[in-house]
N, C-alpha and C positions, 0 to 999 in steps of 0.2 A: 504494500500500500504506500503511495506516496506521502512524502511526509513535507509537502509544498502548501505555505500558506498564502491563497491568494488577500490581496490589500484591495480599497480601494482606488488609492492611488498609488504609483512607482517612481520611482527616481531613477535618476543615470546608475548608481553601481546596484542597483534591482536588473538593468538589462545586462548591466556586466556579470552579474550572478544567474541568471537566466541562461546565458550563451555560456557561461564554463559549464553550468548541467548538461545542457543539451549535449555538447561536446564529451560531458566527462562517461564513466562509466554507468550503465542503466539511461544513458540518455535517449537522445533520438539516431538509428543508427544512421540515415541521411547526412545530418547538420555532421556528425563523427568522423566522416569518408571524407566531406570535405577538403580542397585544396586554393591557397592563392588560386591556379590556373581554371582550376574547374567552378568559379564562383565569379569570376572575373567579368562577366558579362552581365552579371546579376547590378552589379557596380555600376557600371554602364547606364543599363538603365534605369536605377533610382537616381541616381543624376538628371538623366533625362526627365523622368516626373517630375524632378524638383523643377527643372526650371517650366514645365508645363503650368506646372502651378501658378507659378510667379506668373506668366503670362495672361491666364486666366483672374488673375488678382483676386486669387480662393484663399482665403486664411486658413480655412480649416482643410482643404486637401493639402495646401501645403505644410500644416503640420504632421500631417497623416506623411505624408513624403520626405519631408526630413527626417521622420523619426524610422523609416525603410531604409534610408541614407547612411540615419547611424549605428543600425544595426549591421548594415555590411560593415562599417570601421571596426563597431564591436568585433565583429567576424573573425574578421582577418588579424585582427591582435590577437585574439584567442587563441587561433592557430599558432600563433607566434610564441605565447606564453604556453600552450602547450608542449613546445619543441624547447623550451627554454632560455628562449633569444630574447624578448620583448615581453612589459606586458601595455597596457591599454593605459596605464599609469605614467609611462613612459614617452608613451605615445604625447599625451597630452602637457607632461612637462617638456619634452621637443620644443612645443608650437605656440608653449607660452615664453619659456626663451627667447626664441624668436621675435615675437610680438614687443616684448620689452627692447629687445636687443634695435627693432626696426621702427623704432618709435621713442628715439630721443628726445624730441620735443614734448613728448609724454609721461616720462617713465627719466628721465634726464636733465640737464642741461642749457638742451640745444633749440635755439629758436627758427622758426618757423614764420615765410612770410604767405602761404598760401598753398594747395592741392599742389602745385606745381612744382615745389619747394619740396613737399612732403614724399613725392610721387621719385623724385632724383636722389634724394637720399635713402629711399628706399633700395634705390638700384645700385646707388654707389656703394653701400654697407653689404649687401647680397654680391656685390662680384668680391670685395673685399675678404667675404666670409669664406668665398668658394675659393676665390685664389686667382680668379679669372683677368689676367692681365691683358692677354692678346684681344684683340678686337671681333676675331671668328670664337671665340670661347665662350662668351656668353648665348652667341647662336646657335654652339654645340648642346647647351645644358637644354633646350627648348624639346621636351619628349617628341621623339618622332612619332607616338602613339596620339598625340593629339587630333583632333579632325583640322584635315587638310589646310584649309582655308584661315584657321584661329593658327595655327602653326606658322601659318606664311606672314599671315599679319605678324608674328611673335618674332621672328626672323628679321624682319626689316627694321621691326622697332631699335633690334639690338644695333642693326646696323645704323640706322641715323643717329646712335646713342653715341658713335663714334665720326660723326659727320657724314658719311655714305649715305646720300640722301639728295633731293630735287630739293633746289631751293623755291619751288611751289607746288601746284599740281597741275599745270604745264605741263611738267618736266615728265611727269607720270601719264598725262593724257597720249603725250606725244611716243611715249615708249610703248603703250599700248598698242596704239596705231601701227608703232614699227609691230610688232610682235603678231598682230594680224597680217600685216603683208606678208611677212616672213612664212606666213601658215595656207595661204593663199597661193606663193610659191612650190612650198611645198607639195599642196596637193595637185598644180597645175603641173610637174613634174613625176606626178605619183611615186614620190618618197616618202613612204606612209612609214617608214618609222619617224625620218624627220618631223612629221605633221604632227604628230604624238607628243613628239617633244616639244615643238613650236604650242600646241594646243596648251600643256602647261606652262608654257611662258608669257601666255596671254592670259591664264587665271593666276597666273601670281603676279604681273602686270593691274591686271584688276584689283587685286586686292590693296595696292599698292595708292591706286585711285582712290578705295576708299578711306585708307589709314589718311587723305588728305583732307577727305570731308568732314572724319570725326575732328580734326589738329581744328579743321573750323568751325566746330558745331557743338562744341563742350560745354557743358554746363559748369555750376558752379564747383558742385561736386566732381566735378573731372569726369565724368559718364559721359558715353555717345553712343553707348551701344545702339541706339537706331539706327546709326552709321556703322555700322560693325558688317564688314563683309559675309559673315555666317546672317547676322540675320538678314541684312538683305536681298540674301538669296531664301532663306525661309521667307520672307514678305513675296517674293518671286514666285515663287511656288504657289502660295496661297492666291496671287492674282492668276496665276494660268489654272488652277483650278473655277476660280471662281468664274470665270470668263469661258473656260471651257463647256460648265455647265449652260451658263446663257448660249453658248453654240446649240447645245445637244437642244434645249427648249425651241429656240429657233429653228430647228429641222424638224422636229416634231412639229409645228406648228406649220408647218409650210410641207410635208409629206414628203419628207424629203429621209431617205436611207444613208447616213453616213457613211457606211463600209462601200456602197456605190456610187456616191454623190462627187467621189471625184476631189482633188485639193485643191481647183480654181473656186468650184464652189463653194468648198468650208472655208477657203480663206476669207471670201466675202464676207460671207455668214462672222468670222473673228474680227473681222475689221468694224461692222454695223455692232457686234458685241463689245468691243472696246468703244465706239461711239456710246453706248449708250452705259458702260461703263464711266464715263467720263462723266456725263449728263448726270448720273446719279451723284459724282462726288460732287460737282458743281451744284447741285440742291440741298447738300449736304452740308455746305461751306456756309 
């Protein structure tokens, strides 16, 4: 018989005592087998819920989702302290160190005239910490496990952090433009590896355009993610969906078969759907 008393309410080392059961002997034999590699995607995406949440602007799914979030951390320290490397206690004095350590104007001395101030000594005390003196080193530390596009932005940052940088977005419009002709070449040529590779130097060209929108669109808080090239392309995605369905309603309404109807015709059909894609935002404004 178990000898588990449930509470009303739980606290943080309640889930850190939860997850050693589960793991420990008489646990659950699932949560037991676990590994880093085999759990690794679960991580993923309670990440991903988290920021659904946020987007959604759900308090209550997003507590329901952080609290998913830290049970993977829980997780994966357990493992840790069960091998006897780590534990979860550890974990958490790490990233209070940290915090103190990257936050002198807090926890210090050191005065501060604003986000931008805060934001550079942040980076000067983190390459300091790592040791990273060359100029390509702190672009090495940038996990290549990142999603593509937050990695490229992460990359260039490092590099303007050492001058390697357009001194506006000019400089970045016009490198785009080469980076499509270059792609244009390629396939009039049919060197479809080169076009491959030309194809990624046009999305990290892009990305590049937008790290210049956010440099002019920041708020007080230093935030621009509206300008952030990942979500930009999620805002993309979500406009060719929503316009693709006014397509599909548009040939319904006109008896028209999509898989037959031919791409002169649906393009029509996208173009009066983006017309009137527009006409809505403008009523809307």
């Amino acid at each position: 018989m178990s000898d588990f008393q449930s509470r009303e309410t739980y606290r943080f080392e309640d889930l850190v005592g939860i997850m050693r059961r589960l793991r420990g002997p008489g646990g659950c034999p699932w949560d037991a087998v676990q590994t880093h590699e085999s759990i690794k995607k679960n991580l993923i995406e309670e990440t991903y819920e988290v920021i659904e949440a946020i987007h959604k602007r759900d308090r209550d799914l997003l507590c329901e989702e952080l609290g998913d979030l830290l049970m993977q951390v829980v997780f994966h320290a357990q493992m840790e302290e069960d091998a006897g490397s780590f534990t979860v206690d550890d974990v958490a004095d790490g990233v209070c160190k940290k915090l103190i350590e990257r936050h002198p104007h807090v926890f210090g001395d050191i005065t501060v005239t604003g986000v931008d101030n805060v934001l550079s000594n942040w980076d000067a005390i983190k390459r300091g910490k790592k040791g990273q003196k060359a100029g390509s080193a702190p672009m090495r530390s940038v996990p290549r496990e990142l999603p593509a596009l937050m990695r490229s932005s992460k990359v260039q940052q490092k590099a303007a952090a050492v001058g390697f940088d357009w001194p506006d977005i000019q400089g970045a419009l016009d490198k785009l433009k080469e980076e499509l002709r270059e792609l244009e070449a390629a396939l009039a040529e049919n060197r479809q590896a080169q076009a491959w590779e030309e194809l990624g130097d046009i999305l990290f060209s892009a990305v590049n355009v937008s790290r210049f929108l956010q440099r002019g669109s920041q708020s007080q808080d230093g935030s621009a993610s509206l300008y952030d090239a990942e979500e930009a392309l999620t805002a993309a995605c979500d406009k060719f969906i929503a316009r693709f369905i006014r397509v599909e309603q548009l040939a319904e309404q006109r008896g028209l078969d999509m898989q037959t109807a031919g791409i002169d015709a649906l393009d029509k059909l996208w173009d009066e759907a983006k017309a009137l894609s527009t006409d809505d935002n403008t009523m809307n404004t």
